[in-house]
Each structure stands twice: as structure tokens, then as C-alpha cells.
C-alpha positions as a printed NumPy array, in Angstrom:
array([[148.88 ,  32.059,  39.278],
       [144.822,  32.097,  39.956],
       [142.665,  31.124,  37.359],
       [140.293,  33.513,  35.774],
       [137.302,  32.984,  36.287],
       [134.903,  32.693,  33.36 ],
       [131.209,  33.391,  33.29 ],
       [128.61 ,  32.679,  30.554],
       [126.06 ,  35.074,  30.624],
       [122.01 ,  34.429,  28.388],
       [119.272,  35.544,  28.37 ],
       [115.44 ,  33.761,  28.156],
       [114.203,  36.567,  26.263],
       [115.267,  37.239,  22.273],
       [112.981,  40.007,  22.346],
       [114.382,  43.236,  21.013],
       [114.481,  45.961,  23.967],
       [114.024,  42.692,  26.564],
       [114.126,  44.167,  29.928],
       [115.758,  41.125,  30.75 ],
       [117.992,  42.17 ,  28.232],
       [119.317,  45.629,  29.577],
       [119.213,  43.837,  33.07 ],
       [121.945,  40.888,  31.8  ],
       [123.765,  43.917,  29.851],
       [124.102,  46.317,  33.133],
       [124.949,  42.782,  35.104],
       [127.414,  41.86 ,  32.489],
       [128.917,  45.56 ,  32.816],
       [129.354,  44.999,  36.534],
       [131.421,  41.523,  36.112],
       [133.841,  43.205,  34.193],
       [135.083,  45.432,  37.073],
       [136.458,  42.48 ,  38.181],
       [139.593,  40.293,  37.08 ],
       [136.557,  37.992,  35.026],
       [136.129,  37.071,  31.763],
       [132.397,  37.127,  30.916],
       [131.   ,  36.339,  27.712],
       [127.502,  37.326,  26.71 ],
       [125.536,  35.326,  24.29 ],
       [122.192,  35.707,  22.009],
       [120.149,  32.448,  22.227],
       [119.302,  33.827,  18.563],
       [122.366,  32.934,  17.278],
       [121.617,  29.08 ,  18.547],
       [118.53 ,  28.428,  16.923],
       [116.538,  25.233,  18.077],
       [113.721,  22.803,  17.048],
       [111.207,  22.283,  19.688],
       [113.234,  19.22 ,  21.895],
       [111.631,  15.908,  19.588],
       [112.762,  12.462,  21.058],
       [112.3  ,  11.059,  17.468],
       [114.239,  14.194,  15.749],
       [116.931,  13.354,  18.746],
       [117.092,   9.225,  17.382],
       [117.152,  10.586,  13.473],
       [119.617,  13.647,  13.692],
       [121.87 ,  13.377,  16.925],
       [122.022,  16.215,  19.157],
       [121.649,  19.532,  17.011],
       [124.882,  21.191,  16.296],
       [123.571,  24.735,  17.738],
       [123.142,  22.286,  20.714],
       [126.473,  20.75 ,  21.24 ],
       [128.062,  24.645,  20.459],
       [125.963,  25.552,  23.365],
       [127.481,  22.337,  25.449],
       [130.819,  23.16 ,  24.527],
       [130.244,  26.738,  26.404],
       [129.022,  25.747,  29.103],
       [131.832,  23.105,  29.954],
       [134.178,  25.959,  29.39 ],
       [133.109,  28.649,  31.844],
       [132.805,  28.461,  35.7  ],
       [130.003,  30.205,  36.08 ],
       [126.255,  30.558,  34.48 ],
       [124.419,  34.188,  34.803],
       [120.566,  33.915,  33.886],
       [118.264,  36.852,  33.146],
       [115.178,  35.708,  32.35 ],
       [111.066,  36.841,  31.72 ],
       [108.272,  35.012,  33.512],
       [106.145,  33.58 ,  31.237],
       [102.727,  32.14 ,  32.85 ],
       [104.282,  31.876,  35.959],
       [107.117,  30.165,  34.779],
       [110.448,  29.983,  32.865],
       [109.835,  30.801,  28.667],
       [109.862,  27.989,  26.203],
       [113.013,  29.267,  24.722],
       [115.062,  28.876,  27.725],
       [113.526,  25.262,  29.011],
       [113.929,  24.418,  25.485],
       [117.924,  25.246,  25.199],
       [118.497,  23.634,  28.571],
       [116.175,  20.812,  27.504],
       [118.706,  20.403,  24.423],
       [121.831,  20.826,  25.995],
       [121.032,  18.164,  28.827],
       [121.174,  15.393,  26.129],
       [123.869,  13.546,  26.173],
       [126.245,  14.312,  23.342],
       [130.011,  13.712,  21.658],
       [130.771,  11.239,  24.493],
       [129.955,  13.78 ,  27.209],
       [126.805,  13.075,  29.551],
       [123.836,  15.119,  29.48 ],
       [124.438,  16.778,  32.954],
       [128.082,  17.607,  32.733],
       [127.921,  20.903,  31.236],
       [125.532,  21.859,  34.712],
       [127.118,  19.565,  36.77 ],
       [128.96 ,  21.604,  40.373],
       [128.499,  24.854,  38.082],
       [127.669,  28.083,  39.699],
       [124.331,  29.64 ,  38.669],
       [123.46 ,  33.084,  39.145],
       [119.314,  33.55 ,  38.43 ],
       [117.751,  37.165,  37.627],
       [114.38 ,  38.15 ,  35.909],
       [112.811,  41.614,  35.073],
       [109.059,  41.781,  35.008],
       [106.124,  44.525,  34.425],
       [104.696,  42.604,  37.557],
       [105.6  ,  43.896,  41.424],
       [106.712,  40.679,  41.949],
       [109.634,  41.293,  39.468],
       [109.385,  37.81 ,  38.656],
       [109.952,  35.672,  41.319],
       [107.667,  32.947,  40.432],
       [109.887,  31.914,  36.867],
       [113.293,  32.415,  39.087],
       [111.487,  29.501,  41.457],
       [110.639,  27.266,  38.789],
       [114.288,  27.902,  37.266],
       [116.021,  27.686,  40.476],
       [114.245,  23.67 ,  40.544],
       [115.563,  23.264,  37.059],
       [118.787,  24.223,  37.262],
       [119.272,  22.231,  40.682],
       [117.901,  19.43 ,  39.321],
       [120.429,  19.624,  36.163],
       [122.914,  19.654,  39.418],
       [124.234,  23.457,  39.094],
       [125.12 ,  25.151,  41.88 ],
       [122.454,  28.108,  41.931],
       [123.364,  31.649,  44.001],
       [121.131,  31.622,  46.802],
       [119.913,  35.303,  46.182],
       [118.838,  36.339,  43.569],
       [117.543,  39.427,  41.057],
       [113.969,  40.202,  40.73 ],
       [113.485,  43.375,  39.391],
       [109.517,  45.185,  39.504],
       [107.936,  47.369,  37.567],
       [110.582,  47.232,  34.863],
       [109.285,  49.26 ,  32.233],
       [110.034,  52.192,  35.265],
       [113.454,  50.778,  35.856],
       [115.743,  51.762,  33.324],
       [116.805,  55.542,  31.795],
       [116.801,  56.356,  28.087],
       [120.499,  55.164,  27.842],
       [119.065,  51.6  ,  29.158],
       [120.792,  52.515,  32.718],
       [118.874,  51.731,  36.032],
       [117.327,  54.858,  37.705],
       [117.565,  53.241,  41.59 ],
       [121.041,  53.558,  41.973],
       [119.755,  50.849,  44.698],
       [119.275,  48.467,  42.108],
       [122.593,  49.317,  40.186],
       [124.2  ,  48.225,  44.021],
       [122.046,  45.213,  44.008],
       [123.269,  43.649,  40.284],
       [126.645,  44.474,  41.866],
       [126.758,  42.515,  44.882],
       [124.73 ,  40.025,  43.644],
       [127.326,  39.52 ,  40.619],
       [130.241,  39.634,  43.49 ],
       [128.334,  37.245,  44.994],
       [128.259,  35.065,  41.682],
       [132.161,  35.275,  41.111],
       [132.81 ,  34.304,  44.487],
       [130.856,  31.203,  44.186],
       [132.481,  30.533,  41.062],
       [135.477,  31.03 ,  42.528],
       [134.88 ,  28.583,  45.209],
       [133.541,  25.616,  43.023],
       [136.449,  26.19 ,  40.559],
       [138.485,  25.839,  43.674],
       [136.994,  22.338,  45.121],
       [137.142,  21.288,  41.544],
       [140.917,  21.656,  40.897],
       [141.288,  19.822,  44.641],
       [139.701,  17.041,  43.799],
       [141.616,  16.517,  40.155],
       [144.824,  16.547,  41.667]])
């Protein structure tokens, strides 16, 4: 029988009413038409001091930290929705990847990244919708050695995107999230695959 396929879905934004937000929800929705299992987290719930090399030495790896690790090495597949801060990914985000790149519980720093597909998408106020922090994150993530989704989601104007019941008014843009989620199963699909080759 296939494996399901699992995807971890976050957000960079802990905002309440993020646009990034109602973008990962109405991404999220469109995974689960397919035979997926996605689970949606709130980087709230995994609270984090600023990343401390001393605090690292004195405490270990932070427990919120490692629960994050553990995720991560238990899905396929990685979907992103994130803000632009500056030009750039937020502090929150760099911060919980910073974190869970530290080696921890016998496990290296990069495994939980390692061959993992990554799907990237931002919402912005900007008519860029956020381009430049989905370059900078792109660079991260392939540098943590993910697998990132060569296309991506950048949403404009996103305080015009979405109705009162948080759904997109394009219908263009719902067809976008959906392909570009297809597209994010079928990579995870594919790594999974090339994985369980090369452990047999």
C-alpha cells in the first residue's frame, strides 16, 4: 500500500488575523482534497528564547525546540506562509529554524530539513506580494538542505485578497494555492519515494 503523505504546515506570522494566516488556512484546506495528512501548527504554542550560544551550552536544546524537531522528522513535506519583514524573513521564523537546526537527542542539526520538500508562500500589503522574504527563505531553507518547490505563492495587495469569511475573492488565486499545493504533494511524494529506495 502507498504511504500517506504527511505535510507540516506554519506560519512566520503569530499575528491575530495574519494574512499569512488565512493564506496557510485556505492552502491547508486545499491539501486535504487529497489522500494527505496535513497538520497545521501555531509557532505560539512553541515559544522560544532569542537563539543564545551560551543559553544553548547551559540548558541543551529547548524542549519547545526538540517538539518542533520531532515534527519535522515525521512529515514529508514542509508548507511555509510567511510576512516580509524589512525585506526579509521575520525573526520568529529565522529564530525557530535557527533552534531547530541545533543538533539535539543524538539527531544532527540538519536532519529534520535534510531531502525534505518545502513549499514557500507569503502574503503582503506590498504589489510585490512578498517576494523578496520568499528569496531570502528559499536561501535558508536550501542551505538547511530542504528540497524547496520551485514556484511559489506571493500574494499582493492582501488586505484586498480575502472575503469576510477569510475566503480569496480571485477565484484565480484560489486555483493558484491549489496547484501550487498539488505541486507540493507531488514533490513530497517523489522524495518520500527516493528515500524508501535508498533504505532498502
Amino acid at each position: 500500500m502507498k504511504p500517506i503523505i504527511k505535510i507540516l504546515a506554519l506560519s512566520g506570522s503569530i499575528r491575530k488575523s495574519s494574512l499569512n494566516v488565512k493564506l496557510l488556512k485556505l492552502a491547508v484546506t486545499a491539501i486535504q482534497e487529497h489522500e494527505v495528512q496535513v497538520t497545521h501548527i501555531d509557532l505560539r504554542d512553541f515559544p522560544l528564547p532569542i537563539y543564545d550560544g551560551d543559553l544553548e551550552e547551559a540548558s541543551g536544546v529547548p524542549q519547545n525546540a526538540r517538539a518542533l524537531r520531532e515534527l519535522l522528522l515525521a512529515h514529508d513535506g514542509l508548507l511555509i506562509a510567511s510576512p516580509e519583514y524589512n525585506g526579509s524573513v521575520t525573526a520568529l521564523l529565522k529564530n525557530t529554524l535557527d533552534w531547530c537546526s541545533r543538533p539535539a537527542d543524538g539527531i544532527d542539526g540538519l536532519a529534520p530539513f535534510r531531502g525534505k520538500a518545502v513549499g514557500l508562500m507569503s502574503a503582503s500589503l506590498s504589489p510585490f506580494g512578498g517576494l523578496r522574504g520568499i528569496i531570502d527563505l528559499r536561501g535558508i531553507m536550501m542551505k538547511l538542505g530542504a528540497v524547496v518547490l520551485s514556484d511559489d505563492v506571493a500574494l499582493p495587495s492582501a488586505q484586498h485578497a480575502f472575503d469576510s469569511f477569510d475566503a480569496f475573492v480571485d477565484p484565480n488565486a484560489g486555483k493558484l494555492v491549489k496547484q501550487f499545493t498539488s505541486n507540493l504533494i507531488g514533490l513530497s511524494a517523489k522524495l518520500q519515494s527516493t528515500s524508501d529506495a535508498f533504505s532498502l
